[in-house]
GUSEBA-981963 format. One record per residue (C-alpha): residue in one letter; x, y, z; residue number from 1. Coordinates in pm, 1 decimal. Example, Ala and Ser with C-alpha at 12.3 -4.5 7.8 and 13.67 -1.06 7.14 Angstrom:
2
+--------+----------+----------+----------+-----+
| residu |        u |        v |        w | num |
+--------+----------+----------+----------+-----+
|      A |   1230.0 |   -450.0 |    780.0 |   1 |
|      S |   1367.0 |   -106.0 |    714.0 |   2 |
+--------+----------+----------+----------+-----+
This chain:
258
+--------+----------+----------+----------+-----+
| residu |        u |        v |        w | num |
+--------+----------+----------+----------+-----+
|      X |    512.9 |  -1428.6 |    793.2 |   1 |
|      X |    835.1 |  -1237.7 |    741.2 |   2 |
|      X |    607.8 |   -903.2 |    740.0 |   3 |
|      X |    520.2 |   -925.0 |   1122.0 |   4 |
|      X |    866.3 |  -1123.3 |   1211.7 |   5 |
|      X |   1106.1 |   -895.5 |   1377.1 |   6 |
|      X |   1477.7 |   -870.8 |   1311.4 |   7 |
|      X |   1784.7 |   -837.8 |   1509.2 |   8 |
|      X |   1705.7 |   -518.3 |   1665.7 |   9 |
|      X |   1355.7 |   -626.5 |   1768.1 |  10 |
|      X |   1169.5 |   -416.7 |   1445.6 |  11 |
|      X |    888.8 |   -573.5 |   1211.2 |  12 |
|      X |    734.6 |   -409.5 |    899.7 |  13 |
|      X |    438.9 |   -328.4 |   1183.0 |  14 |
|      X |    668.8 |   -122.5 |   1418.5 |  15 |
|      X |    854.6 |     83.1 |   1085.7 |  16 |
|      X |    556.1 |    125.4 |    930.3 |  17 |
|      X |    418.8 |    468.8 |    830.0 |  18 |
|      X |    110.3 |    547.5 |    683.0 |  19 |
|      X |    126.0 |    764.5 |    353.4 |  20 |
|      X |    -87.4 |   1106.3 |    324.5 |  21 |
|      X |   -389.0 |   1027.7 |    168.1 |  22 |
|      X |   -653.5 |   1255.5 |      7.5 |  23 |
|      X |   -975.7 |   1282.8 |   -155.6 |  24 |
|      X |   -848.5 |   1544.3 |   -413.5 |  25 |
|      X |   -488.4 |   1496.1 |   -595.3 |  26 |
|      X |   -208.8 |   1727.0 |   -487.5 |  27 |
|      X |   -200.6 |   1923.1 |   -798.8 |  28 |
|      X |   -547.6 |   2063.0 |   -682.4 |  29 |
|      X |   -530.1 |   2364.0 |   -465.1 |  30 |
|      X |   -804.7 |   2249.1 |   -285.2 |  31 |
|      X |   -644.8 |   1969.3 |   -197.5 |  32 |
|      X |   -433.5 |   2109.5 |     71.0 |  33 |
|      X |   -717.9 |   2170.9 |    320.1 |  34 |
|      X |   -923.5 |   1828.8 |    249.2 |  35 |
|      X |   -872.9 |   1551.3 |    549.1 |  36 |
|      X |   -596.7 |   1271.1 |    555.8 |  37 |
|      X |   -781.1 |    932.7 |    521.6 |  38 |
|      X |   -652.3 |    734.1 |    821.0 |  39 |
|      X |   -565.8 |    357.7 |    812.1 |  40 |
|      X |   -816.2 |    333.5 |   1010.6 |  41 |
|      X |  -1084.4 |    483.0 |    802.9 |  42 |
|      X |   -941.7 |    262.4 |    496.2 |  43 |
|      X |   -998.7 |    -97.6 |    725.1 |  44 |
|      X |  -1312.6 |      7.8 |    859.9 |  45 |
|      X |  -1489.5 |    142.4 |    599.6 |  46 |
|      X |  -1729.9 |    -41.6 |    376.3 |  47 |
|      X |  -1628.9 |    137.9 |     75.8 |  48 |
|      X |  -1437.7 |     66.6 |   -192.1 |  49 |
|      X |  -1101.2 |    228.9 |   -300.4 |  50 |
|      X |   -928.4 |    292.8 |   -571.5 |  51 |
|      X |   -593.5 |    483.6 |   -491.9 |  52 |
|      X |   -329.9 |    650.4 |   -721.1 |  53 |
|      X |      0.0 |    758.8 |   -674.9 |  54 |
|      X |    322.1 |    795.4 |   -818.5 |  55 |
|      X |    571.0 |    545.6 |   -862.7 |  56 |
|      X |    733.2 |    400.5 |   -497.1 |  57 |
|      X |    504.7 |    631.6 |   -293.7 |  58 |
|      X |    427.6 |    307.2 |   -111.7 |  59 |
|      X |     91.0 |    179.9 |   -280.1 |  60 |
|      X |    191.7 |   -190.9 |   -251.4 |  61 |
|      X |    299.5 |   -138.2 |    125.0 |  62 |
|      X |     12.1 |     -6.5 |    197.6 |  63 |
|      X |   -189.7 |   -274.1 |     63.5 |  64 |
|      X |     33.6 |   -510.4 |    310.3 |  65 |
|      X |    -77.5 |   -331.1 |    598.5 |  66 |
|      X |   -421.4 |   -346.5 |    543.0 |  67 |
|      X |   -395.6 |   -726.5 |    411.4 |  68 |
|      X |   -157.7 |   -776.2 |    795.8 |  69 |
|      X |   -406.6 |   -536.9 |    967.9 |  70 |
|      X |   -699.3 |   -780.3 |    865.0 |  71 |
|      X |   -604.4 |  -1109.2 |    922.9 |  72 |
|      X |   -496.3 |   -987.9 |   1300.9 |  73 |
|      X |   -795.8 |   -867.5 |   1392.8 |  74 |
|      X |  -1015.8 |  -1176.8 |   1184.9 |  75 |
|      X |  -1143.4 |  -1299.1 |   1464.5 |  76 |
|      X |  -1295.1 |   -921.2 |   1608.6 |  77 |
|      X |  -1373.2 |   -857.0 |   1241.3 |  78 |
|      X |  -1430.1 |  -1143.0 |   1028.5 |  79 |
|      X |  -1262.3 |   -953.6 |    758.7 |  80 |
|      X |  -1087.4 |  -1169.7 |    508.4 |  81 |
|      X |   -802.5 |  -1026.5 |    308.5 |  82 |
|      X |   -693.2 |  -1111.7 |    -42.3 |  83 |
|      X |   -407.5 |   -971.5 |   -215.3 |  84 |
|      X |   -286.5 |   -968.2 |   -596.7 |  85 |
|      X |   -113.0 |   -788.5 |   -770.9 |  86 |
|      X |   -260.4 |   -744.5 |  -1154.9 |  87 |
|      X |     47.1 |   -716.0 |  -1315.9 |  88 |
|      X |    156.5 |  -1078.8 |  -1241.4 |  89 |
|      X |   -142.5 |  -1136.9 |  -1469.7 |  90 |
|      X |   -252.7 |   -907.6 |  -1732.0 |  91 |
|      X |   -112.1 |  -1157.6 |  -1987.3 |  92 |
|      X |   -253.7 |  -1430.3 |  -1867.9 |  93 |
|      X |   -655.8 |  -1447.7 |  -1832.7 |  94 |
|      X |   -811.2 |  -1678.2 |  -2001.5 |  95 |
|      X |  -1085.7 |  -1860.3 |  -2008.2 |  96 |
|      X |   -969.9 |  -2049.7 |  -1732.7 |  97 |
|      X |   -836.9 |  -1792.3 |  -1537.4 |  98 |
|      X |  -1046.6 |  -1729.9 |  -1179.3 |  99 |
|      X |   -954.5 |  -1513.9 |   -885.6 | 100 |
|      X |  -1164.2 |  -1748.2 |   -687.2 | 101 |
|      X |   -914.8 |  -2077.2 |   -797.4 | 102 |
|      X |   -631.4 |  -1817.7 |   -659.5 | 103 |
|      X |   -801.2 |  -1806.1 |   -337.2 | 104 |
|      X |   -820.0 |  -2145.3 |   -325.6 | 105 |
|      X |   -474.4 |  -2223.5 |   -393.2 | 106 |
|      X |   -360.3 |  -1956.4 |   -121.7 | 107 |
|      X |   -579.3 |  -2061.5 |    118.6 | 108 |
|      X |   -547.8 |  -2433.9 |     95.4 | 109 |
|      X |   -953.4 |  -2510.9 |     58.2 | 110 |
|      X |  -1192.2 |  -2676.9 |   -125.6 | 111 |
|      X |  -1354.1 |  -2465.2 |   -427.1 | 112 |
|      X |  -1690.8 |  -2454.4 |   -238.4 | 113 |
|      X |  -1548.4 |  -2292.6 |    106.7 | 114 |
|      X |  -1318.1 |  -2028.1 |   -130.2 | 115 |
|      X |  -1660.8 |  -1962.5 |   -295.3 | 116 |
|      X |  -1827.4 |  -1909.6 |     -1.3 | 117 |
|      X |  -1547.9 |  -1697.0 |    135.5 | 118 |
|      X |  -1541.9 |  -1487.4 |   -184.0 | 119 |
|      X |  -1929.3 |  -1433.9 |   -204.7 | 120 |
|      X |  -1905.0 |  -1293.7 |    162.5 | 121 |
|      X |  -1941.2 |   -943.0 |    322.2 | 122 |
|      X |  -1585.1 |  -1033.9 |    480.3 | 123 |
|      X |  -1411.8 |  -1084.0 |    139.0 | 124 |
|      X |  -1166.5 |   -761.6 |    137.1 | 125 |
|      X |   -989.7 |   -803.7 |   -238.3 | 126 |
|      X |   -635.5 |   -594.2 |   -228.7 | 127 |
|      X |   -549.7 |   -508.8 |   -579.8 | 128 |
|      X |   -194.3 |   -358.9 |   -677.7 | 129 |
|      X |    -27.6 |   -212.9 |   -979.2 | 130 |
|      X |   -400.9 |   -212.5 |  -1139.7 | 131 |
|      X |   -451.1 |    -93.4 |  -1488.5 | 132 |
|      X |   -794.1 |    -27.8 |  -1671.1 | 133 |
|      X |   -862.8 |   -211.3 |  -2022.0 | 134 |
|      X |   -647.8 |   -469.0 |  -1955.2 | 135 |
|      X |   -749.2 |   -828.5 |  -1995.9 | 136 |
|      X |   -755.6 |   -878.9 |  -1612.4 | 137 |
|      X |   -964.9 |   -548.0 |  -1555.0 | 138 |
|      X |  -1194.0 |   -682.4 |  -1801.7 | 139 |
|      X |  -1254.5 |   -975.6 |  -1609.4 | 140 |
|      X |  -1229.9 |   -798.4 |  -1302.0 | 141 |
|      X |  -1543.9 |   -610.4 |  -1361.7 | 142 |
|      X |  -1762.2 |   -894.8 |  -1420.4 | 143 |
|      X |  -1596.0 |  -1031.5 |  -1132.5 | 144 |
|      X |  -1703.6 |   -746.4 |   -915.5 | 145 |
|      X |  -2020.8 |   -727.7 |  -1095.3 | 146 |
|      X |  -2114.8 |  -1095.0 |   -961.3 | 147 |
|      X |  -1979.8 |  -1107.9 |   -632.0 | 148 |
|      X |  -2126.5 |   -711.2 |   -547.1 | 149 |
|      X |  -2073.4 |   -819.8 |   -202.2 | 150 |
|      X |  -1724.9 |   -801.5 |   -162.9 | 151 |
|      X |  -1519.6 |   -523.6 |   -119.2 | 152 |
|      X |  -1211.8 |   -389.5 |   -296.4 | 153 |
|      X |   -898.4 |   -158.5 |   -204.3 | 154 |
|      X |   -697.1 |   -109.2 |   -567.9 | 155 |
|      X |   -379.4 |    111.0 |   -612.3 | 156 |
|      X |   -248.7 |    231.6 |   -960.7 | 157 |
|      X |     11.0 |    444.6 |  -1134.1 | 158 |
|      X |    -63.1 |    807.4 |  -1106.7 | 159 |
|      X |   -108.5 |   1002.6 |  -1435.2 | 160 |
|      X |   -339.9 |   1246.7 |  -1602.9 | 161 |
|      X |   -575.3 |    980.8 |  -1813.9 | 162 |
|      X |   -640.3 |    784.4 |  -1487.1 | 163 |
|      X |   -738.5 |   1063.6 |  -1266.7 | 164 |
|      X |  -1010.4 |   1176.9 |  -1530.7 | 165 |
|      X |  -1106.5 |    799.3 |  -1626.6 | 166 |
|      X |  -1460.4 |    771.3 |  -1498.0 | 167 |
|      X |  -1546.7 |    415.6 |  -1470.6 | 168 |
|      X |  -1237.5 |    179.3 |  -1440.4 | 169 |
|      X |  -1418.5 |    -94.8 |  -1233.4 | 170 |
|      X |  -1707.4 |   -106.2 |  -1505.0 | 171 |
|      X |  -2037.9 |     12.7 |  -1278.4 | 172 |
|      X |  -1902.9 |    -42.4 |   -955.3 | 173 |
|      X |  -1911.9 |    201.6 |   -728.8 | 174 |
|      X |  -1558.0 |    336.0 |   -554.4 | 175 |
|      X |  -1417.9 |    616.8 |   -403.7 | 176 |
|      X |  -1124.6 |    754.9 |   -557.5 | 177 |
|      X |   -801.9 |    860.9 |   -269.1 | 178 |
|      X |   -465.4 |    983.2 |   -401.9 | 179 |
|      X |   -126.3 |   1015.4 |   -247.2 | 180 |
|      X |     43.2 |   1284.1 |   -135.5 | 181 |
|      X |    389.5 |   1412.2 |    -29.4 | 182 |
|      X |    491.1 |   1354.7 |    334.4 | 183 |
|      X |    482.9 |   1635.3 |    554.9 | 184 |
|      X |    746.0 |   1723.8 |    868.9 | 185 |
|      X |    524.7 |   1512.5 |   1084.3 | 186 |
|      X |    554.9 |   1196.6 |    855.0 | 187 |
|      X |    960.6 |   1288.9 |    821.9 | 188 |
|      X |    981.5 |   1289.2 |   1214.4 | 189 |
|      X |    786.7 |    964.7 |   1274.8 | 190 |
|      X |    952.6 |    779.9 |   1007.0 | 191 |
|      X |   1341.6 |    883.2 |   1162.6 | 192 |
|      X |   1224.7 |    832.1 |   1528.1 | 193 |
|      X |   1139.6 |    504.8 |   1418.1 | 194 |
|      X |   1511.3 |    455.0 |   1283.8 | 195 |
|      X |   1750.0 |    652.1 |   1490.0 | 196 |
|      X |   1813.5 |    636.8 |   1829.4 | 197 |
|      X |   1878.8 |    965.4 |   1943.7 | 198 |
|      X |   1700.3 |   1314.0 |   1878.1 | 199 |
|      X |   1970.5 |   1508.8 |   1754.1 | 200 |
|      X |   2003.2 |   1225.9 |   1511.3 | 201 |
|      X |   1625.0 |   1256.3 |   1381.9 | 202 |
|      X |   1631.5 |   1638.3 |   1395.5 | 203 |
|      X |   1968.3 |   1645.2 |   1183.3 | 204 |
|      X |   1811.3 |   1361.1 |    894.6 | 205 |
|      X |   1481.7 |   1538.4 |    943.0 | 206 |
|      X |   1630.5 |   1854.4 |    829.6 | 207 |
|      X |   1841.1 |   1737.1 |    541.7 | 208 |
|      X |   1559.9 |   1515.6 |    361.5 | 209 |
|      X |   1331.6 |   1818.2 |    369.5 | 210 |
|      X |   1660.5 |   2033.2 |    245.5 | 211 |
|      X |   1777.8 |   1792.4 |    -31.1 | 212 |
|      X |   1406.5 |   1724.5 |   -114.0 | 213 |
|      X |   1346.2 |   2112.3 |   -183.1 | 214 |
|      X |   1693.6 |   2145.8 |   -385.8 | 215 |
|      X |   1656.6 |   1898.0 |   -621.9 | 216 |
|      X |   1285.5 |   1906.8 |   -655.1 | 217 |
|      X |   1245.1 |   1539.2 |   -541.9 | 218 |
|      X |    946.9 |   1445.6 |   -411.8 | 219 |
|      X |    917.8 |   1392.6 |    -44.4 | 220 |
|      X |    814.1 |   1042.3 |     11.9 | 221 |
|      X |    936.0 |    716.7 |    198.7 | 222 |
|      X |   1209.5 |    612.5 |    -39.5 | 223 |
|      X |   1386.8 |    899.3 |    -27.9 | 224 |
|      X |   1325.1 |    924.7 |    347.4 | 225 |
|      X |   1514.4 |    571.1 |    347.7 | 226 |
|      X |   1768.0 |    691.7 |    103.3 | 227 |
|      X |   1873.8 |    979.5 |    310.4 | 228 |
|      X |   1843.9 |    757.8 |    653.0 | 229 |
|      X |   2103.9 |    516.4 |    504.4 | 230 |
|      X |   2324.5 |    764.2 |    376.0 | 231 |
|      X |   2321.8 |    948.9 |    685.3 | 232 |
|      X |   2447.8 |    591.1 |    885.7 | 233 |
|      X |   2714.1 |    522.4 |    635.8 | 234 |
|      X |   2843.9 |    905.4 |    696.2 | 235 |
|      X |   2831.3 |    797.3 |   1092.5 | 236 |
|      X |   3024.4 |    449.4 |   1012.6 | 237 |
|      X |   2773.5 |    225.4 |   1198.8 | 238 |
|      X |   2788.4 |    -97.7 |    956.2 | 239 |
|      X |   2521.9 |   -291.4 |   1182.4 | 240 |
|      X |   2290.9 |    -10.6 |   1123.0 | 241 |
|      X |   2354.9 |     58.6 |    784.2 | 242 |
|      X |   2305.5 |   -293.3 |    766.2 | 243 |
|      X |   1985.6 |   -310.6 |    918.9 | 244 |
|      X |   1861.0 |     -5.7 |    776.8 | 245 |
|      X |   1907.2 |   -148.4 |    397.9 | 246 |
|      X |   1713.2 |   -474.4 |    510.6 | 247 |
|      X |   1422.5 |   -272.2 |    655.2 | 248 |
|      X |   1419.8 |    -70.5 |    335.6 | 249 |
|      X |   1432.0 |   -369.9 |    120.7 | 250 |
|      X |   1118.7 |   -513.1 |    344.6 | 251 |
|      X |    909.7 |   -165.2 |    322.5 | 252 |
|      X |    940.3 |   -221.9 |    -73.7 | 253 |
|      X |    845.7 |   -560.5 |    -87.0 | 254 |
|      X |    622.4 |   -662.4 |   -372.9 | 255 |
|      X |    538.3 |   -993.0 |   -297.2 | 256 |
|      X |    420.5 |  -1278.4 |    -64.3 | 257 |
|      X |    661.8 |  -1420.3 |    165.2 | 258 |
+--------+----------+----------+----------+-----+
């Protein structure tokens, strides 16, 4: 999988990854600034399910690719089996034929029966990106969810006003609702130590993200991190790592299966 495959400086998607700030309450509530960060961890391990908003290129679908990666490494301690689609490729396109357990099928390379099975499981972890309520694939999503109850799901969406106050988007199914927030310092060091070999290096990018971030009232999340990373090489003429640095971005943002 070109996910977990390192390139030429020994990196993979798992070693640059960084988890977002997740919360229970959106960041426009002032509560919200004293409620927990939902680890990775507590995402995988939980029995829950998720449904996750945040604004555009916070890293929803990245996220769901760590989870999906995160699963099928540990299968074997875990059993957990991890599906991912991504709605948009579909809301024009349900029909009567249309069955998420066929897509399994397909990915998989199985018979209808075992995909069944596998889809009918407590191990069946469905990854849903770029979701959007009273389309024709959340339609049939529900009674999906409604007949295989013992599944669970992890879905991401577009952040905005009517979404946060929708109360039932997955029909009766019951979900716990996790938003993104800004990066702090903390996330802003991790993601430059990650990328720059020297500390005066991450303190100096580090400081100018946070800087430009505050001027222009940008919102500080992994894109711009990136954007400011590469900028920052191409002001210290390294092509290799400009180079590299563009191709991990690229990867981070990836939408779809390799």
């Amino acid at each position: 999988m070109l996910l977990i495959e390192n390139d030429e400086e020994g990196h993979s998607f798992l070693s640059l990854y960084n988890h977002p700030v997740l919360k229970t309450e959106a960041e426009s509530n002032l509560e919200s600034k004293h409620s927990p960060i939902v680890s990775l961890d507590d995402l995988t391990n939980s029995s829950n399910n998720y449904y996750i908003l945040g604004k555009d290129k916070c890293g929803k679908t990245t996220l769901l690719k760590r989870i999906q990666i995160d699963a099928l490494i540990n299968f074997n301690r875990n059993g957990k089996v991890p599906f991912y689609i991504d709605a948009r490729d579909y809301e024009n396109k349900v029909d009567d034929k249309f069955s998420i357990i066929d897509l399994v099928k397909d990915y998989f390379g199985i018979n209808r029966t075992k995909a069944t099975n596998i889809v009918k499981s407590e191990g069946f972890v469905l990854l849903v990106d770029n979701y959007t309520p009273s389309t024709g694939f959340a339609l049939y999503l529900n009674e999906f969810l409604k007949e295989n109850d013992k599944l669970r799901f992890i879905a991401c969406s577009e952040e905005c006003l009517y979404r946060k106050m929708e109360a039932s988007p997955f029909g009766d199914v019951v979900f716990d609702k996790l938003y993104f927030h800004n990066l702090r310092r903390q996330e802003i060091v991790q993601y430059t130590e990650k990328r720059l070999h020297s500390s005066s290096q991450t303190d100096q990018i580090r400081r100018k993200i946070v800087e430009i971030c505050k001027q222009l009232e940008l919102p500080m999340n992994y894109p711009i991190a990136s954007l400011e990373t590469i900028i920052f090489k191409i002001q210290n003429n390294n092509l290799k790592e400009i180079l590299s640095c563009s191709k991990n971005l690229q990867q981070l943002s990836q939408t779809h299966y390799p």
